[in-house]
N, C-alpha and C positions, 0 to 999 in steps of 0.2 A: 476613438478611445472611450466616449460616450458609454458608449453601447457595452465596453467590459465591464466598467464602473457600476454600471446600472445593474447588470447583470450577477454581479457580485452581492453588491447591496438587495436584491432580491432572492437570492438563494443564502444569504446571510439570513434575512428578517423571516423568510419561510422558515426555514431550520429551527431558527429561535425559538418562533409558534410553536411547529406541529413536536418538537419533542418531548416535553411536558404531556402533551395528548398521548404520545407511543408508550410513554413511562407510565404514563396512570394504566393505561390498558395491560400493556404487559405487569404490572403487578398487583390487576385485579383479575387476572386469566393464570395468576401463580406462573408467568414466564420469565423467572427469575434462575440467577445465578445464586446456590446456597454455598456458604465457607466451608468447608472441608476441613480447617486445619493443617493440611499439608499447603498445597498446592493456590488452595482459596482462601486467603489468609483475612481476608473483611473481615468487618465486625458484624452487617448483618448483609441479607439478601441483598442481592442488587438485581436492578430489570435489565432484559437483556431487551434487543429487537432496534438497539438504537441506529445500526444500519439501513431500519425503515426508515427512518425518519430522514436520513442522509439521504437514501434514495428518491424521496420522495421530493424534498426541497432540490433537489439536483435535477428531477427530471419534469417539475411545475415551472421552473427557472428557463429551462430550455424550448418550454412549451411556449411561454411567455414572450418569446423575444428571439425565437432561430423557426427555420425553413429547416426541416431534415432531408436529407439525401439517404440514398439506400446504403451507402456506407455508416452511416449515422444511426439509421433507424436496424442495421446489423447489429450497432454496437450497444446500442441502447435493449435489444435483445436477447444479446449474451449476456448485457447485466442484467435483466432480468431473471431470468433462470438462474445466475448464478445467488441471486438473493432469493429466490424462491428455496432455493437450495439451500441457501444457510440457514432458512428459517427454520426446517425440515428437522436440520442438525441441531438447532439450536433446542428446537422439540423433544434431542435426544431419542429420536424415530430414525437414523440414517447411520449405515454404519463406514467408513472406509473407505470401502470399495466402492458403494454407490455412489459417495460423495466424488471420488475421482473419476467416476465413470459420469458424475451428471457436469465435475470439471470440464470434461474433454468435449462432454458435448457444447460447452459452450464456447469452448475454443474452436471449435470446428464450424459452428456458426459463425464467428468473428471471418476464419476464413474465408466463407462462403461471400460472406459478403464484400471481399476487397480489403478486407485489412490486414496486411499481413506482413513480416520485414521485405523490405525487397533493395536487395545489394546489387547491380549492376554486374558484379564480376563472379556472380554466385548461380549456380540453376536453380532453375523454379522448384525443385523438389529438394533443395537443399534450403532455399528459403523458405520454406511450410515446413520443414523439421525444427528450423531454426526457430521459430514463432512457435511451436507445439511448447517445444521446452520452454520456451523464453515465456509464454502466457504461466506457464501450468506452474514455472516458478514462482513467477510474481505473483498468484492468484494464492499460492500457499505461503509464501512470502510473510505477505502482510499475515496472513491464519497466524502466522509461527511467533511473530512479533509482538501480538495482540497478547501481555501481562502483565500488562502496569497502567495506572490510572493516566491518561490521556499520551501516552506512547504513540497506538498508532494512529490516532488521530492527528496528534499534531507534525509525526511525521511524515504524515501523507498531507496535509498540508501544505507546509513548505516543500513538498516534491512535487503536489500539484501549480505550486507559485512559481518552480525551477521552470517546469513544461511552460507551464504560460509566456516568460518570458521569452523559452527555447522560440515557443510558435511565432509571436509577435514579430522576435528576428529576421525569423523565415518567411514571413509574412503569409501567416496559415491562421486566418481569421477564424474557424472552424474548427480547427485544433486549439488554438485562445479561448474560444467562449465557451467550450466542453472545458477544460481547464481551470477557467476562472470560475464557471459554476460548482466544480467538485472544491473547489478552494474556497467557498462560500460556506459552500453547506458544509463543511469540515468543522471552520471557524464559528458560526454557529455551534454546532453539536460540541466543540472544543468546552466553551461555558458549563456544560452537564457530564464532560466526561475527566476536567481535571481535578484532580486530587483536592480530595474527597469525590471520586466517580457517585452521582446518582442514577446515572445509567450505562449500561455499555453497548459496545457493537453489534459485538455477539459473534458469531463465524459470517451470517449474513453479511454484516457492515465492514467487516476486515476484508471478505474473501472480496467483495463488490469493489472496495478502493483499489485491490489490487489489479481488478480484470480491469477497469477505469485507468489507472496509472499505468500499467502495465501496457494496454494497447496505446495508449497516447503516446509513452516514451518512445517504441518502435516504430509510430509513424513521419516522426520527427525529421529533418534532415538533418543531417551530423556530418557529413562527410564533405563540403562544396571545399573544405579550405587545406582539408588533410586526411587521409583516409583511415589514421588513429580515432578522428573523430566518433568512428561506428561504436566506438569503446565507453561513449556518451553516456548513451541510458543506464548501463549495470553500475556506472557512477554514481551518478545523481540519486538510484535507487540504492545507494549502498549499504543503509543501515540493514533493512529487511534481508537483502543479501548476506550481509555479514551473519546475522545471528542466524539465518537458516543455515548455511555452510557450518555455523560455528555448532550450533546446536546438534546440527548428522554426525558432524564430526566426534563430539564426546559423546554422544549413544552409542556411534558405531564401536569407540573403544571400550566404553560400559557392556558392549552386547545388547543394548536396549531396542527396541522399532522403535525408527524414527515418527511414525506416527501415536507412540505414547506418549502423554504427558508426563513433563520434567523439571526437575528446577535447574534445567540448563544453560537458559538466556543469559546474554551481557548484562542485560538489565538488571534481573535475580543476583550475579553475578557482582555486578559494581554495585550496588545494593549493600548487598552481604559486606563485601569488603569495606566500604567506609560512607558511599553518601545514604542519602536520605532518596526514599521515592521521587519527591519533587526533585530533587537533585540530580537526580538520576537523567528523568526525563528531559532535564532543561539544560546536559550535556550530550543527550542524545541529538536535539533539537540542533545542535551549534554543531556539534558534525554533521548534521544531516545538510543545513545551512552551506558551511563548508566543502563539503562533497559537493551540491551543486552548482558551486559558483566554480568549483574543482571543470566539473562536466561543462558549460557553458565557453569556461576558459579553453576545453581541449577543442570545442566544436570548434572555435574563434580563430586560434595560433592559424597561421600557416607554417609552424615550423612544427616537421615532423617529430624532432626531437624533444620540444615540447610537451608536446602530446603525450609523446611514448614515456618519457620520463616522468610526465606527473602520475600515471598509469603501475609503473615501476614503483614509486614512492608510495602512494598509497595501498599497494599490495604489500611492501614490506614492513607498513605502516600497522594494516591486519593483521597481518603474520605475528608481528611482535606481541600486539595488542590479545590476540587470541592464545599466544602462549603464558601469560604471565594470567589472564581469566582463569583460564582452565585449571592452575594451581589454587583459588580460593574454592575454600573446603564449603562444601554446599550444606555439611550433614549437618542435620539437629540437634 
């Protein structure tokens, strides 16, 4: 257990450093986010690029203290492209298309290299479709979530805290230290990105947490006690889930693309209606909490019933939750 603790504490104290460094640079290169008035509602510029600095502290962390495997040095590759990629965007140089086209390619690298769901009662070409969607979710996921000062930060946080424990159970040392180190560097960057944000992720740092989160949930075991168990990771990751579902959902009946920007999150959402930003987030945070002590419990039960029933609850749970959102009036 050493070797987590350490490992934590080292991509914690990295993070700490080098973001102050990414923020000076980013808004002496004008790589900043300006208010808008709609949609940007700050009071002034904020620097963007703070998923360097995430990345960065996460992948000195792992240098520092792990042997990579070609599964590993895969995954560590997909993230890279996929932050190369956010930068790009972030540049406002990328538009859509190439941004899902530079997606896929980093999903398909993920693949190549062995990481990919694999269900036992499933064909191999049902598990690579499975994984296409499942990556390309999560990877946009977090993108969709990222709208309020330390949102997805700290709830990838505690999703990367949920895996850690998930792996530890399982006894996936390897899955734990990737883990623990993205739940470092979070907690770190956490300090510059909560309310009052002095910096943000940017698409780089959101899109990055969720190819990280997103391939660690899928390789997880879930299933040795009940085979509801596989229902695990879209748990544990529910917040990002929710709001992406939630958020196609009211564009599609506005007529809007889902790839415009909108004030259609939960967040924007409970917001509007009665809390406060912090507040917001720091209910987000206890669902998020929630949910994966929710997924941990379904991996654990061996009673199927269990499982399927907390699965059942928390969908009707959404359901209600997203019907009574959608009624607060967004307009200005």
């Amino acid at each position: 257990m050493w070797i987590y603790l350490f490992t934590f504490v080292l991509a914690l104290s990295l993070c700490l450093y080098i973001t102050p460094v990414v923020r000076k640079a980013a808004i002496e290169y004008d790589i900043v986010d300006h208010p808008d008035g709609k949609l940007k509602k700050h009071e002034k510029p904020v620097a963007y690029l703070g998923g360097l600095s995430v990345y960065i502290a996460f992948l000195f962390s792992l240098a520092l203290t792990f042997d990579f495997s070609s599964e590993v040095l895969g995954l560590l590759l997909s993230g890279t492209i996929i932050i190369l990629l956010g930068i790009i965007d972030d540049l406002k140089a990328l538009g859509p298309r190439f941004k899902f086209a530079g997606q896929a390619i980093a999903v398909f690298v993920l693949m190549k290299s062995g990481i990919y769901i694999k269900i036992v009662f499933l064909p191999y070409s049902v598990c690579l479709f499975l994984t296409f969607f499942w990556m390309m979710a999560t990877i946009n996921a977090f993108n969709i979530i990222d709208v309020m000062d330390g949102l997805t930060t700290g709830t990838g946080l505690i999703i990367a805290s949920v895996l850690f424990v998930v792996a530890v159970l399982n006894g996936r040392p390897v899955i734990a230290i990737l883990t623990i180190s993205i739940a470092g560097s979070l907690l770190g960057f956490l300090k510059y990105n909560f309310e009052p944000a002095s910096i943000y992720l940017g698409d780089a740092g959101s899109m990055f947490i969720g190819m990280m989160l997103g391939a660690l949930a899928m390789v997880g075991s879930y299933t040795d006690n009940n085979n509801f168990g596989c229902l695990a990771p879209p748990v544990i990751l529910g917040i990002p889930m929710f709001d992406t579902l939630f958020v196609m959902y009211i564009r599609w009946r506005r007529g809007i693309p889902v790839i415009y920007g909108s004030p259609d999150h939960f967040a924007l959402r409970l917001r509007k209606w009665r809390f406060s930003t912090k507040q917001t987030v720091l209910v987000s945070y206890a669902a998020s909490i929630l949910l994966g002590l929710c997924g941990i419990a379904m991996m654990l039960t061996p009673s199927v019933i269990i499982a399927a029933g907390t699965v059942f609850c928390i969908i009707v749970f959404a359901l209600v939750m997203g019907f009574y959102l959608k009624k607060v009036d967004m307009t200005l």
